[in-house]
C-alpha positions as CSV (number, residue, x, y, z in Angstrom):
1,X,-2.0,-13.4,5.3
2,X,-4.0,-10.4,5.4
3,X,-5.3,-8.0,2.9
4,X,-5.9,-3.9,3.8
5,X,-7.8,-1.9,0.6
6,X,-7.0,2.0,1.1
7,X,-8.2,4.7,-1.0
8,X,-6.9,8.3,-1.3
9,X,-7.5,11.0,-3.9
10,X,-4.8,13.1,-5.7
11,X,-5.2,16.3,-6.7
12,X,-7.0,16.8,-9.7
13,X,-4.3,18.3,-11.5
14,X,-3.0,16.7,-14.9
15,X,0.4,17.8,-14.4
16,X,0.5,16.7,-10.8
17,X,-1.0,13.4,-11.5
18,X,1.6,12.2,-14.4
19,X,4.5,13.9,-11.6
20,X,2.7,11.5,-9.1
21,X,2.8,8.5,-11.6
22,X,6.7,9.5,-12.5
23,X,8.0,9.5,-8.5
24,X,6.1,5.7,-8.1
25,X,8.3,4.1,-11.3
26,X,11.2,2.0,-10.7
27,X,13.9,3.8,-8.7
28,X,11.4,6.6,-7.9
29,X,10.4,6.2,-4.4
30,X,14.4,6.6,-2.5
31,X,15.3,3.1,-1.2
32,X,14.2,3.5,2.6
33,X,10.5,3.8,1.4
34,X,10.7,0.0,0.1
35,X,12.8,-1.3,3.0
36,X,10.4,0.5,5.5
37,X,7.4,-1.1,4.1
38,X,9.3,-4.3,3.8
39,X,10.8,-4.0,7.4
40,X,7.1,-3.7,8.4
41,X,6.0,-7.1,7.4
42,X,4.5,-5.7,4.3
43,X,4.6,-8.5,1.4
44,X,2.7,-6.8,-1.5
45,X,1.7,-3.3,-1.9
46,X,0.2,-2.6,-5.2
47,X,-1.3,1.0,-6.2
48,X,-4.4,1.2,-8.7
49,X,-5.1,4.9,-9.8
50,X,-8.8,5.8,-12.0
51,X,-8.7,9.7,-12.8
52,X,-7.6,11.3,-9.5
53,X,-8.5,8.1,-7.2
54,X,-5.9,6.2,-5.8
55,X,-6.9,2.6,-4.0
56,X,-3.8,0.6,-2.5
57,X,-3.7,-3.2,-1.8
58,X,-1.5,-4.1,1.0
59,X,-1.0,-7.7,2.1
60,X,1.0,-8.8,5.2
61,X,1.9,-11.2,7.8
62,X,-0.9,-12.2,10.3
63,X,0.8,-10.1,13.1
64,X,0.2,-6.7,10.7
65,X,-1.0,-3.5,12.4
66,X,-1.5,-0.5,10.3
67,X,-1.4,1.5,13.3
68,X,2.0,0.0,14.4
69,X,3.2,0.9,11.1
70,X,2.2,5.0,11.3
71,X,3.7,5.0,14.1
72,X,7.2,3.7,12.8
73,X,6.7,6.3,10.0
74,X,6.6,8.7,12.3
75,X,9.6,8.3,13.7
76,X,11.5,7.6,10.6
77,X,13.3,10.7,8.5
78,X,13.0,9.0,5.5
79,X,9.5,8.7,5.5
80,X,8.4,11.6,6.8
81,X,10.5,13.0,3.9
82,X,9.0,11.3,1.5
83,X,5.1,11.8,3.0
84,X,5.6,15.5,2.6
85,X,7.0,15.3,-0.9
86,X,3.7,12.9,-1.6
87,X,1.8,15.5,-0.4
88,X,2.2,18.4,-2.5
89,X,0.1,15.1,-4.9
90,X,-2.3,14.2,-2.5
91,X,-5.7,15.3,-1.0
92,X,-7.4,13.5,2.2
93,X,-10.8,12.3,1.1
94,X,-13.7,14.5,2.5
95,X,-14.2,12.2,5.4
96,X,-10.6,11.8,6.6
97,X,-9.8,12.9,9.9
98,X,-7.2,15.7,10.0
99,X,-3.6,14.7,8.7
100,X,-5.6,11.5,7.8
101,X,-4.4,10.4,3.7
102,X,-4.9,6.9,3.2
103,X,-8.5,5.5,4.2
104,X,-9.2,2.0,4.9
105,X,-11.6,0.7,2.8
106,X,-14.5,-1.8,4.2
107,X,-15.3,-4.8,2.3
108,X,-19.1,-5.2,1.6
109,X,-19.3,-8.2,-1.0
110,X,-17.0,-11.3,-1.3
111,X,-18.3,-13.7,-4.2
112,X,-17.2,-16.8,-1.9
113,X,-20.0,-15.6,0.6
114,X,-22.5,-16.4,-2.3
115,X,-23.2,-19.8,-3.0
């Protein structure tokens, strides 16, 4: 199993936020968003929010490639879709690369390093 942390910012928007909040409740996200992530190898995906920061934990299978997985988006309608729609929510973090949302966050401290 492996474990990605991704951060991203939302707009700093009240309104937007709670909108953002509203579309990621049970049966807000349409049906092909789950079964893509799930079709991906995906086994958890959790999404923590402080003010207008986002950070996402994804675990998955050993065989888990985040790049293979944009590039399935990509091709999917669905997705695409629903990646605008998040959008109009969303702001890259001042480092992103262009088009770039989530960021992949590097771990700098694990307690079980520290005896």
């Amino acid at each position: 199993m492996v474990r990605h942390i991704l951060a991203l910012d939302l707009k700093d928007d009240p309104a937007l936020i709670e909108d953002y909040r509203r579309w990621h409740r049970p049966g807000g996200p349409p049906p092909a968003i789950a079964a893509s992530i799930r079709e991906a190898g995906i086994t958890g995906l959790e999404i923590f929010q402080t003010g207008n920061r986002l950070v996402m934990i994804l675990e998955a299978g050993e065989g888990f490639s985040l790049a293979a997985k944009g590039e399935r988006d990509a091709a999917n309608p669905e997705v695409q879709a629903w990646e605008e729609l998040m959008w109009k929510f969303q702001q890259a973090l001042p480092w992103a690369a262009p088009g770039q949302k989530w960021i992949a966050m590097e771990p700098i401290y694990d307690l079980s390093d520290h005896p």
